[in-house]
C-alpha positions, 0 to 999 in steps of 0.5 A: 741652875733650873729657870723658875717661872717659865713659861713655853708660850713665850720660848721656841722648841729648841728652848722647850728641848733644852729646858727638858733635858736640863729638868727631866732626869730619868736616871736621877728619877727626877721627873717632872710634873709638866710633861703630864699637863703642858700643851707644848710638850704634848704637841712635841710629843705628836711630832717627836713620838707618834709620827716617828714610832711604831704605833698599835693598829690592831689584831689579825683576828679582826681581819681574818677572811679577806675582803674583812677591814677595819678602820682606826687611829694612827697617830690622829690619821683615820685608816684603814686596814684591809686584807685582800682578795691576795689575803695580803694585809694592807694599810691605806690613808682613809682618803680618797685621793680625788678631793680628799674625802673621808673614803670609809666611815665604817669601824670594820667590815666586808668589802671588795671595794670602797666607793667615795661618798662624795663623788663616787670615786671607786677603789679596790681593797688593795687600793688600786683605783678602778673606776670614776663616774663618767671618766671617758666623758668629763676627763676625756679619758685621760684620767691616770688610774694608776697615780691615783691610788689609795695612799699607803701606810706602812705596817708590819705585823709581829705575832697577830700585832698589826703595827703601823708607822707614818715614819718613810724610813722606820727602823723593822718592827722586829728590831724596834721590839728587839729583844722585848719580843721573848715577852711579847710571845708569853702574852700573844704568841703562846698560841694562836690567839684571837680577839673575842668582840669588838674591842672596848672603848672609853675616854677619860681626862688623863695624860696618856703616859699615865696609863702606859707608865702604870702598866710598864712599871707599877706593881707598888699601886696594887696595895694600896689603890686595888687594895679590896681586892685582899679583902675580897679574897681575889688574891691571898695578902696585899702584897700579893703584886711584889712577888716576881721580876721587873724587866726592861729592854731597849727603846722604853720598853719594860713589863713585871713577871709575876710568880711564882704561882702553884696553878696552872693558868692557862688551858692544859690541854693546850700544853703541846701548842704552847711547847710547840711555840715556845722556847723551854724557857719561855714554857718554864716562866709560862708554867709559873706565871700569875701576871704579866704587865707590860707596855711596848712604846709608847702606847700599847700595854698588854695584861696576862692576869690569873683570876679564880671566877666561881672557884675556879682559875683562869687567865684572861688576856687583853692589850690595851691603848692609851690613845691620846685625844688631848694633853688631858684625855685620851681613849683607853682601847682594849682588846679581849683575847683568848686561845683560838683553840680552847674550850668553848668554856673556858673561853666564856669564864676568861671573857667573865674574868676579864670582865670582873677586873679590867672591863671599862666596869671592872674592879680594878679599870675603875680604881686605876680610872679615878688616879689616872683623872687626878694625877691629870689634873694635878699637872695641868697649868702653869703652877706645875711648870713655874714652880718645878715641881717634880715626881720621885721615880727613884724606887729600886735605884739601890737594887742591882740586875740578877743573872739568873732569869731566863729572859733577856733584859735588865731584870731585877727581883723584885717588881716594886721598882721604878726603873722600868719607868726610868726606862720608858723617860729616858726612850722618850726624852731621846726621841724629844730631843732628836 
């Protein structure tokens, strides 16, 4: 029998575990409110999740000649990632290994080397020390350069993905994303792509598993939360969004394959690239698709969407992360990306496209912008906890997986379904509990 009135601030974390796999219920599509607004289980979450998995970093397009770096967040730890004068991309601690400072405070850049503003600590873009303020004079020439070298942070890279990992022994990327990847190459691997602009940030008041639950499996809200934009005439009815296939694979990961659609919405010229890159399965679902909605655990979501702009069809493509700030906000990062090889025109009218509907100012952004706010507050406190109050995911139990779909995964026929989510719970709460 589930406890009333609990209350983490008086349990340990191996209580915390144990009333969570007594409450959270994936497989029932019973999930409860306080995983959205408890502090503790979002300091579980650092622990159990972040520090452990495969965590978004960047785009090899923003890093493309070397000495080019970047700085960015992994799991709360400021690094930075940098390509070589080896054109090697390597990724390091963002601190100086004499007495800790800050070494980069800049978002991206061109540098041979970084100097350390607080002693003047020199290292090169490989990491490697090579040179200290009067060395031979106050450390008598002693100093081991060699133990003194940037701390490294492991990164792998799938299809321009830069993925990093603060785990010492973390499953390869490759098989983390297992079978997921058939998808990941509609969205990214199409072609070679790359990221237009510096990518886009904003802060909201939400739980980062709302936006990364929306996009790994809610198709449903589009009726009703999008719903302007049947009036406006952007897509034919309101239940434009039901059509297509719902997919999930191991380890949380899952995506909704809108079609069929009669145009082609990807640049034509580009076929024989496309082709070239990918199966001819993966073409046939490519030459049918209208959407593509997914989130790679935990945090990272990517969106393939078909939008007509002045009368004219075009896709735009972006990846977005919901990175956490606190139990009630968190940063949305989105990454606009296009076909390194298209027209100069048809990239201007996806960046537009994109722009229109999922830019910080776009039609749909601000719709999901508002949910995502409330569903928050609505979570936080200890009325959400005490009283067990819980989330229906139980949408779709009835439906059974189909056969016929090219890609691999569980899939169903329809993509108003809630076992992505059940999916995405279940990964979660298995790496809580470990």
């Amino acid at each position: 029998m589930i406890k009333t009135d609990v209350c983490f601030e008086e349990m340990t974390q191996r209580e915390i575990i144990q009333y969570m796999d007594e409450t959270v219920k994936p497989e029932e599509g019973v999930i409860p409110a306080y995983i959205m607004g408890d502090p503790a289980i979002y300091d579980l979450e650092h622990k159990k999740v972040f520090l452990k998995t495969w965590l978004f970093l960047g785009h090899e397009s923003e890093i493309q000649n070397n000495g080019d770096f970047i700085t960015r967040d992994l799991a709360g730890y400021s690094v930075i990632i940098s390509r070589g004068e080896d054109g090697v991309i390597r990724g390091f601690y963002n601190m100086c290994t004499h007495r800790g400072m800050k070494l980069c405070r800049a978002d991206k850049g061109n540098k041979g080397r970084f100097t350390c503003p607080y002693h003047g600590f020199t290292f090169k873009n490989n990491g490697d020390l090579i040179g200290v303020p009067m060395q031979k004079d106050i450390y008598g020439g002693n100093l081991d350069y060699k133990s003194m070298g940037l701390h490294k942070v492991t990164i792998e890279i799938y299809k321009g993905l830069i993925f990093g990992t603060w785990n010492e022994n973390p499953e390869p990327l490759s098989e983390f994303l297992g079978d997921f990847k058939w998808y990941i190459d509609l969205a990214v691997g199409r072609t070679e792509m790359e990221v237009i602009g510096p990518p886009q940030r904003f802060v909201i008041n939400s739980q980062w598993k709302i936006g990364a639950d929306n996009f790994v499996s809610d198709s449903y809200h589009t009726m009703v939360t999008h719903g302007s934009i049947a009036k406006l005439g952007m897509v034919p009815s309101a239940q434009y969004s039901k059509k297509g296939y719902q997919v999930n694979t191991e380890n949380g990961h899952g995506c909704n394959v809108g079609m069929p659609n009669p145009l082609f919405a990807f640049p034509e010229e580009l076929i024989p690239e496309y082709k070239a890159n990918l199966s001819a399965d993966q073409f046939e679902v490519l030459s049918n698709l209208k959407n593509l909605i997914g989130t790679i655990f935990p945090n990272l979501s990517f969106l393939v969407s078909h939008t007509e702009v002045k009368g004219q069809a075009v896709s735009n493509t972006t990846v977005r992360l919901w990175r956490p700030i606190a139990v009630d906000k968190m940063e949305v990062i989105t990454w606009f990306l296009v076909e390194k090889n298209a027209s100069e025109d048809w990239k201007r009218r996806s960046r537009e496209a994109f722009i229109l509907t999922f830019s910080p100012s776009g039609i749909f952004e601000q719709d999901d912008t508002e949910v995502f706010t409330d569903i928050t507050a609505a979570a936080t406190g200890q009325v959400p906890l005490s009283k067990n109050f819980n989330y229906n995911y139980t949408m779709g139990q009835h439906r059974v997986p189909v056969q016929d779909f090219a890609g691999p995964g569980t899939v169903y026929d329809d993509k108003f379904s809630e076992a992505n989510s059940r999916n995405f719970y279940r990964y979660w709460l298995d790496l809580m509990k470990a």
